[in-house]
PyMOL Python script that loads the backbone (N, CA, C, O; Angstrom):
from pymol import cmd

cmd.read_pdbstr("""\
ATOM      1  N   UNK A   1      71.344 -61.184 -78.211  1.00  0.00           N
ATOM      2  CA  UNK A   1      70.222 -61.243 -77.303  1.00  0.00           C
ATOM      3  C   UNK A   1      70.564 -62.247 -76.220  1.00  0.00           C
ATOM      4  O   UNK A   1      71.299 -63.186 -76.523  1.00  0.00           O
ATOM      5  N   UNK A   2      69.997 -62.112 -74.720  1.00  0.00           N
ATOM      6  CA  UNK A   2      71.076 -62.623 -73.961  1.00  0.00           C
ATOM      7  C   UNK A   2      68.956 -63.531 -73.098  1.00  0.00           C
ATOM      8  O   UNK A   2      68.131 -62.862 -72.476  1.00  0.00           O
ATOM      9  N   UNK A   3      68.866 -64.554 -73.336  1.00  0.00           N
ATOM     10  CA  UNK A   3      67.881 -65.207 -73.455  1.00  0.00           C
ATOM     11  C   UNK A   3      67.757 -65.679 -72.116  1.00  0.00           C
ATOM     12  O   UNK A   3      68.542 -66.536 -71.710  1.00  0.00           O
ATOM     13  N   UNK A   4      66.539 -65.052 -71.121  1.00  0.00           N
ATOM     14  CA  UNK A   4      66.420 -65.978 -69.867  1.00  0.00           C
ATOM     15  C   UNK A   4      67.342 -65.732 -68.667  1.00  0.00           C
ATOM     16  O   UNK A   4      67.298 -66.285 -67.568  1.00  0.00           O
ATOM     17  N   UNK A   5      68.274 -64.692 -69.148  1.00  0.00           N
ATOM     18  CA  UNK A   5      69.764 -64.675 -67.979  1.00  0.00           C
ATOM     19  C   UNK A   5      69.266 -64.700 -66.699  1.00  0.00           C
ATOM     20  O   UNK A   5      68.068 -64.718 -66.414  1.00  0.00           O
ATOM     21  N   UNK A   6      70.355 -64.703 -65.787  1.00  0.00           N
ATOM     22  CA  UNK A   6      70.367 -64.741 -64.545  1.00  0.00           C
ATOM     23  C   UNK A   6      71.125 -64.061 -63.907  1.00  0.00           C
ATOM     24  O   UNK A   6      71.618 -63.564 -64.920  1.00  0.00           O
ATOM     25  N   UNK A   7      71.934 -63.356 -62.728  1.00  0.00           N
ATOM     26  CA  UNK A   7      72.831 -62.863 -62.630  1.00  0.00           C
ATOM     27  C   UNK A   7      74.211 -63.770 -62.259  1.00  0.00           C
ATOM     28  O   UNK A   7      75.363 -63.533 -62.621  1.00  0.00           O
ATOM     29  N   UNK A   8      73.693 -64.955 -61.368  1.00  0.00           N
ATOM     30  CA  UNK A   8      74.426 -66.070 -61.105  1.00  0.00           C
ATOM     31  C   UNK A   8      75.422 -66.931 -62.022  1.00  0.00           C
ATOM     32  O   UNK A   8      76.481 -67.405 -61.611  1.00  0.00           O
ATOM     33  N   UNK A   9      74.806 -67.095 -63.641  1.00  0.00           N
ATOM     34  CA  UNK A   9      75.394 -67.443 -64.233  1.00  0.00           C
ATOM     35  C   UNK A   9      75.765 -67.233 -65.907  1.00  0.00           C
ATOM     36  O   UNK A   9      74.960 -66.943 -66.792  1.00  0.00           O
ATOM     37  N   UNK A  10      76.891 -67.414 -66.015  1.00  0.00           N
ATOM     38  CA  UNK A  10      77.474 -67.487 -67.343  1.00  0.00           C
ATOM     39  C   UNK A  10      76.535 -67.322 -68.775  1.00  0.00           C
ATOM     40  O   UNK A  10      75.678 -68.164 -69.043  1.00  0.00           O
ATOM     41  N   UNK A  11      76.785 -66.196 -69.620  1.00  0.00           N
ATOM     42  CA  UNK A  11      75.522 -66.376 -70.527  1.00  0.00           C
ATOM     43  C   UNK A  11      76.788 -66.111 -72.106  1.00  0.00           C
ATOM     44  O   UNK A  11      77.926 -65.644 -72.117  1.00  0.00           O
ATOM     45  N   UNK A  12      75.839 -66.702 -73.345  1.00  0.00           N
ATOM     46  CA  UNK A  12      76.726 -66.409 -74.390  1.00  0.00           C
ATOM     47  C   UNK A  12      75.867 -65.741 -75.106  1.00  0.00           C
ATOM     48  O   UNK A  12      75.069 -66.563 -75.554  1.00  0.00           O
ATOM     49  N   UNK A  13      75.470 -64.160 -75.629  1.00  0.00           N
ATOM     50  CA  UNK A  13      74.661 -63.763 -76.385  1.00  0.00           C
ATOM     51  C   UNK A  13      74.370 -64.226 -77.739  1.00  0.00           C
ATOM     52  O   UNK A  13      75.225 -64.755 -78.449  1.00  0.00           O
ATOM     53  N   UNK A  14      72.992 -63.998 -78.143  1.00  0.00           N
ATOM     54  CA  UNK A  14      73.195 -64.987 -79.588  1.00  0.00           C
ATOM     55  C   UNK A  14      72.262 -63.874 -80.222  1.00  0.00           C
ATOM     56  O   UNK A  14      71.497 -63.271 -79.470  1.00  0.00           O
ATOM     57  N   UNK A  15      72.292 -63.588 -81.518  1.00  0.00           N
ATOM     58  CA  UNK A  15      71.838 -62.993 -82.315  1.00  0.00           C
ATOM     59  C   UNK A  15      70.471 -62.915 -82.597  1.00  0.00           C
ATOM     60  O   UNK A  15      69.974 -63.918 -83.111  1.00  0.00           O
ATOM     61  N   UNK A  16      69.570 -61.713 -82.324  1.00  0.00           N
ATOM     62  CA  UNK A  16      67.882 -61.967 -81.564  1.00  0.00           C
ATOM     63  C   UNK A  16      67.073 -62.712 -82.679  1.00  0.00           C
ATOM     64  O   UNK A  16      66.147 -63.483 -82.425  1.00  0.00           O
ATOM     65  N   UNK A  17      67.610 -62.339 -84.218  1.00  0.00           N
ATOM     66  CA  UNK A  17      67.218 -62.914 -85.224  1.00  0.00           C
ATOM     67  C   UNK A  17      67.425 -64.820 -84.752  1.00  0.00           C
ATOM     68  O   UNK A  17      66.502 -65.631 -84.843  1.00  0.00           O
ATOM     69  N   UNK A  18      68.393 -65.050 -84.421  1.00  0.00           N
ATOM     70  CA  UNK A  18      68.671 -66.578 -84.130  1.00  0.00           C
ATOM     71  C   UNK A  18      67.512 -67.215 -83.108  1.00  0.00           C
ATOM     72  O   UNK A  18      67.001 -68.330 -83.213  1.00  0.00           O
ATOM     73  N   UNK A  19      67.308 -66.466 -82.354  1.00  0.00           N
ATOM     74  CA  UNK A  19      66.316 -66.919 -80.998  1.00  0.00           C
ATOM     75  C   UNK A  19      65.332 -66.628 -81.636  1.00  0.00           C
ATOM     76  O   UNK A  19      64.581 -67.580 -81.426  1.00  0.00           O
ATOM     77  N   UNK A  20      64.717 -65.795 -82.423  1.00  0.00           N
ATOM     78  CA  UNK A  20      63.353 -65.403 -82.476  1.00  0.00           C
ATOM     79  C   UNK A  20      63.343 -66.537 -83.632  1.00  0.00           C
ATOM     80  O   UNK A  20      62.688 -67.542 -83.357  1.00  0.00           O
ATOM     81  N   UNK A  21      63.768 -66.513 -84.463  1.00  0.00           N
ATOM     82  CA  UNK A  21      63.498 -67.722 -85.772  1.00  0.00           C
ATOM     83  C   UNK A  21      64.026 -69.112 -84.958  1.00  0.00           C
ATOM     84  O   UNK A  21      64.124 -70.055 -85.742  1.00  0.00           O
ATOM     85  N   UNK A  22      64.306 -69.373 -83.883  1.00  0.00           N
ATOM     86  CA  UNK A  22      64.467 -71.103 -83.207  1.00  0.00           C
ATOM     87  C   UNK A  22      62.646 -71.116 -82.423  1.00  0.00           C
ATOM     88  O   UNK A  22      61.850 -72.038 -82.601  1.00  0.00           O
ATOM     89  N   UNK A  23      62.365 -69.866 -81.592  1.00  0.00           N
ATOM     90  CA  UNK A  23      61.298 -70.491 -80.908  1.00  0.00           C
ATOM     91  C   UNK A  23      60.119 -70.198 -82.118  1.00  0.00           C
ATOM     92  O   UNK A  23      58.945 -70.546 -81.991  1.00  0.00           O
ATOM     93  N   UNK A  24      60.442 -69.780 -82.821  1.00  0.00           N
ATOM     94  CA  UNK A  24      59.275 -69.797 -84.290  1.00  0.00           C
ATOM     95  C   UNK A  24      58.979 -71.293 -84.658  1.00  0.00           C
ATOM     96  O   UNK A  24      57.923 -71.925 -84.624  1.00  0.00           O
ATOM     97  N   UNK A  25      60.146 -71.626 -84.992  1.00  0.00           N
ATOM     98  CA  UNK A  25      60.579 -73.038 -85.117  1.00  0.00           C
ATOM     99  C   UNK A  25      59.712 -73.961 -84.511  1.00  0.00           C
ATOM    100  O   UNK A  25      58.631 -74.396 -84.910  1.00  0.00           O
ATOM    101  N   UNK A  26      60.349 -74.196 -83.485  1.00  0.00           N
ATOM    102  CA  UNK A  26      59.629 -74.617 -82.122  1.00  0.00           C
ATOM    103  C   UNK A  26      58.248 -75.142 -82.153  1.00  0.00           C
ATOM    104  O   UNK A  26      57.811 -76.283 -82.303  1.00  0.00           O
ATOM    105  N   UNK A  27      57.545 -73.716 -81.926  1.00  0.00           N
ATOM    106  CA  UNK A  27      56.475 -73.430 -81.651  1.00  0.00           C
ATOM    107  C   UNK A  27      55.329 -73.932 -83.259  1.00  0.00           C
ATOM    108  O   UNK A  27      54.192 -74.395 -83.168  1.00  0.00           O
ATOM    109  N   UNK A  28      56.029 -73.671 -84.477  1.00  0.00           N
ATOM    110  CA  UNK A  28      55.126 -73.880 -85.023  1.00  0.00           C
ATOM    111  C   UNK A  28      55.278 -74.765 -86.043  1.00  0.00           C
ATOM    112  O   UNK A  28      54.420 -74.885 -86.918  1.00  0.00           O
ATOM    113  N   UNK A  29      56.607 -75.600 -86.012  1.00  0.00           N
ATOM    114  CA  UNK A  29      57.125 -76.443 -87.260  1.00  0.00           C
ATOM    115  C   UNK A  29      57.643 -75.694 -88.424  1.00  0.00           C
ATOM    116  O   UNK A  29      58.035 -76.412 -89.344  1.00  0.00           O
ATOM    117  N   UNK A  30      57.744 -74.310 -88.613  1.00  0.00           N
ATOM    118  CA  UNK A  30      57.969 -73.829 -89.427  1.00  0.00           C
ATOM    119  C   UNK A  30      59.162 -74.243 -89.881  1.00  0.00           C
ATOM    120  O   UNK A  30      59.734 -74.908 -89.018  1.00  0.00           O
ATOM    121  N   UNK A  31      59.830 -74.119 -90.958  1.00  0.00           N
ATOM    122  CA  UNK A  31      61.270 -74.204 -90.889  1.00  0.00           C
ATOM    123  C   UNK A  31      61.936 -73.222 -91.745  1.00  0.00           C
ATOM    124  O   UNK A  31      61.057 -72.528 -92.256  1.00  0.00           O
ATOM    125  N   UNK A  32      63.180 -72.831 -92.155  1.00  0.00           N
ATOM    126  CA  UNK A  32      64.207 -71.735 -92.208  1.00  0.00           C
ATOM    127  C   UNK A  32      63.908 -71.723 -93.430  1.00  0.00           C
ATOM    128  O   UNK A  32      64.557 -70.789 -93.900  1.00  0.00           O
ATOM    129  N   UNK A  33      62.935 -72.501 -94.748  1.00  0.00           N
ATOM    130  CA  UNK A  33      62.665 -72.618 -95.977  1.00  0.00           C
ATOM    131  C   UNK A  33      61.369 -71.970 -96.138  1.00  0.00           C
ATOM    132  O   UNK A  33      60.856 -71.563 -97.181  1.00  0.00           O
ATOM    133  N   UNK A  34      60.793 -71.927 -94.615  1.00  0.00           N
ATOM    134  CA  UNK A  34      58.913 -71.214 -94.375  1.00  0.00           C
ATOM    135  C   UNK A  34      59.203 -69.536 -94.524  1.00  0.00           C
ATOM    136  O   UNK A  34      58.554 -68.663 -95.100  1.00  0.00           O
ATOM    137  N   UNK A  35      59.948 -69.506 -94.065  1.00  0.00           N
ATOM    138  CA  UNK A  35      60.280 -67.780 -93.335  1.00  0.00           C
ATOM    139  C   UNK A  35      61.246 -66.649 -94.064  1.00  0.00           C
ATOM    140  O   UNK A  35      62.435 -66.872 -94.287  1.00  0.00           O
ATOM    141  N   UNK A  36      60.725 -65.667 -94.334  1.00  0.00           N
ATOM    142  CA  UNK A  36      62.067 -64.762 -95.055  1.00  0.00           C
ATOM    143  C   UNK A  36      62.953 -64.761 -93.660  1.00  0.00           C
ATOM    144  O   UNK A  36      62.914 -65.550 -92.716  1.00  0.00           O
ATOM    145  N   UNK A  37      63.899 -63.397 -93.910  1.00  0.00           N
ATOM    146  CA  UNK A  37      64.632 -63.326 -92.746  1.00  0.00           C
ATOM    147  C   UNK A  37      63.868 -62.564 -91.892  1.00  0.00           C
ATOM    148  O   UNK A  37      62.940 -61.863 -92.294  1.00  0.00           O
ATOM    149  N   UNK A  38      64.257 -62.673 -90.529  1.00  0.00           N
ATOM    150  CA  UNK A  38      63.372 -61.856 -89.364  1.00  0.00           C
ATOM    151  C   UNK A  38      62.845 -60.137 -89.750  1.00  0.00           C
ATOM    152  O   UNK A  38      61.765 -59.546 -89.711  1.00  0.00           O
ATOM    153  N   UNK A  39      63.930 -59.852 -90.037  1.00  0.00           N
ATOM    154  CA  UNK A  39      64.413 -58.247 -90.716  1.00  0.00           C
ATOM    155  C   UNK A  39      62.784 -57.641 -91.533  1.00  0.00           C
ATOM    156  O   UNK A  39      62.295 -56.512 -91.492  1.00  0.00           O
ATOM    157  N   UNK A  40      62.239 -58.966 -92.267  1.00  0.00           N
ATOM    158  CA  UNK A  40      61.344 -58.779 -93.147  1.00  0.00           C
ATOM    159  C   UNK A  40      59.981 -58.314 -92.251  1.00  0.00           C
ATOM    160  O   UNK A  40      59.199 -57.387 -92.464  1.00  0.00           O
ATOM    161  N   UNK A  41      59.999 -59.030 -91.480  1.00  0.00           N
ATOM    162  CA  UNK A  41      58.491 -58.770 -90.518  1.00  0.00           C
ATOM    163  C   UNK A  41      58.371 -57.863 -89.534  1.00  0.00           C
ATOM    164  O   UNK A  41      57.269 -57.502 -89.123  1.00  0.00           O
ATOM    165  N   UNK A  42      60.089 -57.180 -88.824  1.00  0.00           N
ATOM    166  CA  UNK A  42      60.002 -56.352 -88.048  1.00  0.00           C
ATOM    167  C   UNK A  42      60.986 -55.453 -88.202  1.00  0.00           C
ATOM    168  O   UNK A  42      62.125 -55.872 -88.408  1.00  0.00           O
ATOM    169  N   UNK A  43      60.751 -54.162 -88.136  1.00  0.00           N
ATOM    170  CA  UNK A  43      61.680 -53.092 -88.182  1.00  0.00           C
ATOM    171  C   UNK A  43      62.926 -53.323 -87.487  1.00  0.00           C
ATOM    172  O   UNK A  43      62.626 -53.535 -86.312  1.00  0.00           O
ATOM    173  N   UNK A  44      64.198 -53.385 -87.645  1.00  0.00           N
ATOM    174  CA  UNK A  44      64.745 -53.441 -86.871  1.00  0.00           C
ATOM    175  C   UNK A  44      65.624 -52.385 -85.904  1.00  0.00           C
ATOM    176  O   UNK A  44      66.539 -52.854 -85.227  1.00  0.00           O
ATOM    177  N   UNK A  45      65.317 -50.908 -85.852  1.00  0.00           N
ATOM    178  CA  UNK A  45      65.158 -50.148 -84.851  1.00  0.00           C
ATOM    179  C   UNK A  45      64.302 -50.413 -84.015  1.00  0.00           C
ATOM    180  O   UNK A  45      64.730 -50.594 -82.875  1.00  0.00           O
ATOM    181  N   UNK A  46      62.739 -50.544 -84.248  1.00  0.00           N
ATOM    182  CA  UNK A  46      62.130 -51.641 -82.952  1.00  0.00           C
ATOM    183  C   UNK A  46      62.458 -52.680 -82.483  1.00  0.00           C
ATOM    184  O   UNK A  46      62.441 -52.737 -81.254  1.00  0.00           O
ATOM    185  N   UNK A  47      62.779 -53.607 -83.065  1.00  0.00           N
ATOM    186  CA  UNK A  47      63.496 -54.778 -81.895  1.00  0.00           C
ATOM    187  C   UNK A  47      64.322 -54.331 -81.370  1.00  0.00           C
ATOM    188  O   UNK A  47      64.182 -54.406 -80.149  1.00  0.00           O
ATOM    189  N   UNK A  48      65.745 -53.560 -81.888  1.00  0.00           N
ATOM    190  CA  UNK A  48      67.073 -53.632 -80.885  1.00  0.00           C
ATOM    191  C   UNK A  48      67.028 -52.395 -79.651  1.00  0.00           C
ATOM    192  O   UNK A  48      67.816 -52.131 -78.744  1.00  0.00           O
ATOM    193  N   UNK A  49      65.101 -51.490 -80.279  1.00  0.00           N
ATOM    194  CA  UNK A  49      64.760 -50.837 -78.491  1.00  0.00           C
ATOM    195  C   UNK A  49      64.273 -51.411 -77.877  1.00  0.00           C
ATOM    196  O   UNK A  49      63.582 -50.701 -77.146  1.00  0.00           O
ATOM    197  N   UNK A  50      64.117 -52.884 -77.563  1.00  0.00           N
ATOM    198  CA  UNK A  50      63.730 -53.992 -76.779  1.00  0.00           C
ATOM    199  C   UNK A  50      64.838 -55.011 -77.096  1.00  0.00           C
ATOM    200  O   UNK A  50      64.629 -55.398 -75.946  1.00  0.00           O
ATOM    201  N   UNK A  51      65.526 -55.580 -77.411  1.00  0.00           N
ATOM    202  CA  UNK A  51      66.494 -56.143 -77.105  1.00  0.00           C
ATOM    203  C   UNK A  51      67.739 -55.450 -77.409  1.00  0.00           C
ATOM    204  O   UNK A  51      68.736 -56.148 -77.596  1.00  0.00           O
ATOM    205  N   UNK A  52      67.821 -54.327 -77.478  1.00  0.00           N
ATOM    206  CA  UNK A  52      69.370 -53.486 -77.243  1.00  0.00           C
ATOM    207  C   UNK A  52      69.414 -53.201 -76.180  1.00  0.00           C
ATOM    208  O   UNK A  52      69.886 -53.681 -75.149  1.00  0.00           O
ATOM    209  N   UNK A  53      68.525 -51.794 -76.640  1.00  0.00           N
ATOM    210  CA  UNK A  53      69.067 -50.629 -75.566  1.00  0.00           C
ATOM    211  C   UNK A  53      68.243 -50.262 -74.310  1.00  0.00           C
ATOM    212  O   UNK A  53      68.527 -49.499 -73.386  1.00  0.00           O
ATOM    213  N   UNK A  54      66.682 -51.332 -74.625  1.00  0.00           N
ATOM    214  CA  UNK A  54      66.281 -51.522 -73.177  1.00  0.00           C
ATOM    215  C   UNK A  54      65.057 -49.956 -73.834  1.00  0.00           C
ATOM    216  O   UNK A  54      64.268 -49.629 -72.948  1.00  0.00           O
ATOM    217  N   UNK A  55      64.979 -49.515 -74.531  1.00  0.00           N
ATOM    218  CA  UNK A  55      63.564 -48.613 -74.015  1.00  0.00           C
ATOM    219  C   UNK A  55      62.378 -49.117 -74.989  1.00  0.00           C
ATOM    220  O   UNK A  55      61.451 -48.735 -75.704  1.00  0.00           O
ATOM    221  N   UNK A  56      62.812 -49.825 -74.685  1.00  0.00           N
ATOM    222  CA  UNK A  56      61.090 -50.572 -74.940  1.00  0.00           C
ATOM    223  C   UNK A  56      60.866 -52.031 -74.380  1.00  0.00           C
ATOM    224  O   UNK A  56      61.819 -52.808 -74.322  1.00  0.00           O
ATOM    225  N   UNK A  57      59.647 -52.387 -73.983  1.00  0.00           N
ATOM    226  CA  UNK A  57      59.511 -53.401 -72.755  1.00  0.00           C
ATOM    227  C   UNK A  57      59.064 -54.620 -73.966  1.00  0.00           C
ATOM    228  O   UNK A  57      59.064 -55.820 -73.692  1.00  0.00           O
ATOM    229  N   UNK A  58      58.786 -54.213 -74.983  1.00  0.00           N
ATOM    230  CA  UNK A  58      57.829 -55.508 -75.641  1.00  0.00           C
ATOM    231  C   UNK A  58      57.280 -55.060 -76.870  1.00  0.00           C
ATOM    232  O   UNK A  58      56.459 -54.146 -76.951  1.00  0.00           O
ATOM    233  N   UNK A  59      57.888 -55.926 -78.154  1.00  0.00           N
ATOM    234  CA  UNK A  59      57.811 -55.576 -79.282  1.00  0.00           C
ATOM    235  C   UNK A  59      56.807 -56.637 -79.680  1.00  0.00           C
ATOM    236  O   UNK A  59      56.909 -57.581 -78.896  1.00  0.00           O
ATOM    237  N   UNK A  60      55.708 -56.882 -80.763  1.00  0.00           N
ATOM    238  CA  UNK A  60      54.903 -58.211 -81.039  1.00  0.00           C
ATOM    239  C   UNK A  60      54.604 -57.676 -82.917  1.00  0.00           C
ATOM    240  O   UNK A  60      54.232 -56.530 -83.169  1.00  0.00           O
ATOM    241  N   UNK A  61      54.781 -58.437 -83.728  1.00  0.00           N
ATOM    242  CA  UNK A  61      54.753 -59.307 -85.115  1.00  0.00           C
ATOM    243  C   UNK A  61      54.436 -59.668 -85.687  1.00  0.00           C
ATOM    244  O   UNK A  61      55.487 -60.174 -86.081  1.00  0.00           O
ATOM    245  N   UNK A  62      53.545 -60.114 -86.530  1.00  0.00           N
ATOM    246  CA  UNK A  62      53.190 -61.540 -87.094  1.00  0.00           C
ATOM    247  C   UNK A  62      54.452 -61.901 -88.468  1.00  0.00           C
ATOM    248  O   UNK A  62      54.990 -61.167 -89.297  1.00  0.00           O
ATOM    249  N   UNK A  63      54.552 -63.358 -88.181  1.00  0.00           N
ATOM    250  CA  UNK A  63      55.801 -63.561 -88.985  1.00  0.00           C
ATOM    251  C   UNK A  63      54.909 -64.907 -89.651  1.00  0.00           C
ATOM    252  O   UNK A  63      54.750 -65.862 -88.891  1.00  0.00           O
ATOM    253  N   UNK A  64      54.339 -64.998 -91.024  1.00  0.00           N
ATOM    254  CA  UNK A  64      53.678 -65.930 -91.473  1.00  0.00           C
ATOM    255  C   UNK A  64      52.105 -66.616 -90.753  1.00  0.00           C
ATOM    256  O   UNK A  64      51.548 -67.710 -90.673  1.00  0.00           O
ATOM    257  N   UNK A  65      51.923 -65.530 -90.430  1.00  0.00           N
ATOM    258  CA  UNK A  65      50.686 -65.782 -89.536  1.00  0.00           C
ATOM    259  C   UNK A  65      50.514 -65.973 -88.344  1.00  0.00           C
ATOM    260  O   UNK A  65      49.360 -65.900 -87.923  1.00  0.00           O
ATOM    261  N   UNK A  66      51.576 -66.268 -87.451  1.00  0.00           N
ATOM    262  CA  UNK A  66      51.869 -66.419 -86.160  1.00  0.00           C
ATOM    263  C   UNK A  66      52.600 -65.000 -85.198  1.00  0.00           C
ATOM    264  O   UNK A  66      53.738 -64.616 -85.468  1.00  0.00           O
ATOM    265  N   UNK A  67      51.815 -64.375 -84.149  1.00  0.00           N
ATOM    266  CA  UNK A  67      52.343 -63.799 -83.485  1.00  0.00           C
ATOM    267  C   UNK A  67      53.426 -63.763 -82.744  1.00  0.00           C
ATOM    268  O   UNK A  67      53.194 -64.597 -81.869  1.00  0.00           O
ATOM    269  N   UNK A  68      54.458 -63.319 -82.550  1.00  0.00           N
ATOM    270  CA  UNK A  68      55.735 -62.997 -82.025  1.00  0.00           C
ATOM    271  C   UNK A  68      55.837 -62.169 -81.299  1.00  0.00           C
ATOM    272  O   UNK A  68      55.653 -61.028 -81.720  1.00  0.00           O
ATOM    273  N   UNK A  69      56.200 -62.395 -79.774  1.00  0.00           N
ATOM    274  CA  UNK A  69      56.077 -61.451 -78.887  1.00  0.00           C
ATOM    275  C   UNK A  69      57.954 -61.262 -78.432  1.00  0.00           C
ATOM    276  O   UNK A  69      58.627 -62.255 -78.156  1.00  0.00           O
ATOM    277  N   UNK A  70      58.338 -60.332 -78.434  1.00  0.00           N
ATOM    278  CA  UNK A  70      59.887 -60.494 -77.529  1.00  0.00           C
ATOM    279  C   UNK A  70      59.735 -59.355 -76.607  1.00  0.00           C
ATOM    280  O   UNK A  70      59.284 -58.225 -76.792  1.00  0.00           O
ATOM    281  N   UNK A  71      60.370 -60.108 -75.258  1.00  0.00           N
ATOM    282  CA  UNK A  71      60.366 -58.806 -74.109  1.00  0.00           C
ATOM    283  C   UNK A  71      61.970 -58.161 -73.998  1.00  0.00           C
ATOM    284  O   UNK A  71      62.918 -58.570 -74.668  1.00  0.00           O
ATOM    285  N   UNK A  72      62.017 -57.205 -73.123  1.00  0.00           N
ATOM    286  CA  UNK A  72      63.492 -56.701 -72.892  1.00  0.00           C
ATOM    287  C   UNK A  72      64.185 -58.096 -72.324  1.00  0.00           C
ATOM    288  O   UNK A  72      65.389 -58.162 -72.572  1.00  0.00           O
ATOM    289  N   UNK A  73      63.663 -59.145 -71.654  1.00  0.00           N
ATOM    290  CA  UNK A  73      64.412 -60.132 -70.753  1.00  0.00           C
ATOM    291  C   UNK A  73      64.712 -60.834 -71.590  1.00  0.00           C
ATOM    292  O   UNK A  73      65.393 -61.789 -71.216  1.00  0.00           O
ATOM    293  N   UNK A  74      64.347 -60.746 -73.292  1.00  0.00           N
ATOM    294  CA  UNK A  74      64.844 -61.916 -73.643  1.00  0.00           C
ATOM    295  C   UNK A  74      63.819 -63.069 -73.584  1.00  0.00           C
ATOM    296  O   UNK A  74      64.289 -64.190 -73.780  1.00  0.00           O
ATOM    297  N   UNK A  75      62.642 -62.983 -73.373  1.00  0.00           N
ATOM    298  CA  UNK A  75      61.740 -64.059 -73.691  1.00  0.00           C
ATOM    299  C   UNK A  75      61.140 -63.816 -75.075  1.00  0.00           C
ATOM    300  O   UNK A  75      61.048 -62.668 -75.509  1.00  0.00           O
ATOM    301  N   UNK A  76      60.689 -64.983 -75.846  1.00  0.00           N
ATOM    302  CA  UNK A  76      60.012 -64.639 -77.244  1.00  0.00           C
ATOM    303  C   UNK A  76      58.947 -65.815 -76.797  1.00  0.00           C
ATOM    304  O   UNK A  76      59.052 -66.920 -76.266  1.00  0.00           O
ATOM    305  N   UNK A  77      58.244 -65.285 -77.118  1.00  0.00           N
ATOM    306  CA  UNK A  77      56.443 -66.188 -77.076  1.00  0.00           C
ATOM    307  C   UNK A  77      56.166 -66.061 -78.930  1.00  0.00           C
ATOM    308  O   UNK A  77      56.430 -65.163 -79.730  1.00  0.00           O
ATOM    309  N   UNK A  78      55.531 -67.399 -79.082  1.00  0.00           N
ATOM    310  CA  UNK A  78      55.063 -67.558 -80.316  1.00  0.00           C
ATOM    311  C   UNK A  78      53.557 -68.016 -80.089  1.00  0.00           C
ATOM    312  O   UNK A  78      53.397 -68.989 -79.353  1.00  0.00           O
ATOM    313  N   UNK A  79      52.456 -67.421 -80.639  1.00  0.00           N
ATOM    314  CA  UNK A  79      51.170 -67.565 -80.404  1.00  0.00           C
ATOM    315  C   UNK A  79      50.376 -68.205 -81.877  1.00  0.00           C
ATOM    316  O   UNK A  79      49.163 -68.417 -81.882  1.00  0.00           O
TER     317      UNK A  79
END
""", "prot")
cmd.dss("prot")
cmd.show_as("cartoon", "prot")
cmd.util.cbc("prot")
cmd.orient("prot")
């Protein structure tokens, strides 16, 4: 998952499971001992048609009670 890019500069993709379980993190103190793996809360043919292959604009979750939003750009909102 390529998080925030730009066209200007240099990006290193990181694994959407990695980004979506850091701004989980983040956002709610959870930690990697709170959470199964991502896999558990969302199909993962729906995420990678929003962060693969682009036909889908916006996938949303709940992962332990907290909503999870990810767009095609690579943003994840935790609510």
């Amino acid at each position: 998952m390529i998080q925030g890019h730009d066209a200007d500069g240099w990006v290193s993709p990181e694994p959407a499971a990695a980004v979506i379980s850091e701004a989980l993190f983040d956002a709610t103190g959870l930690t990697s001992e709170d959470i199964d793996p991502i896999d558990t809360y969302v199909d993962a043919a729906q995420l990678r048609s929003v962060v693969g292959d682009g036909s889908s604009d916006t996938i949303t979750f709940d992962v332990e009670g907290n909503e999870v939003t990810v767009t095609a750009d690579g943003d994840v909102t935790v609510a």
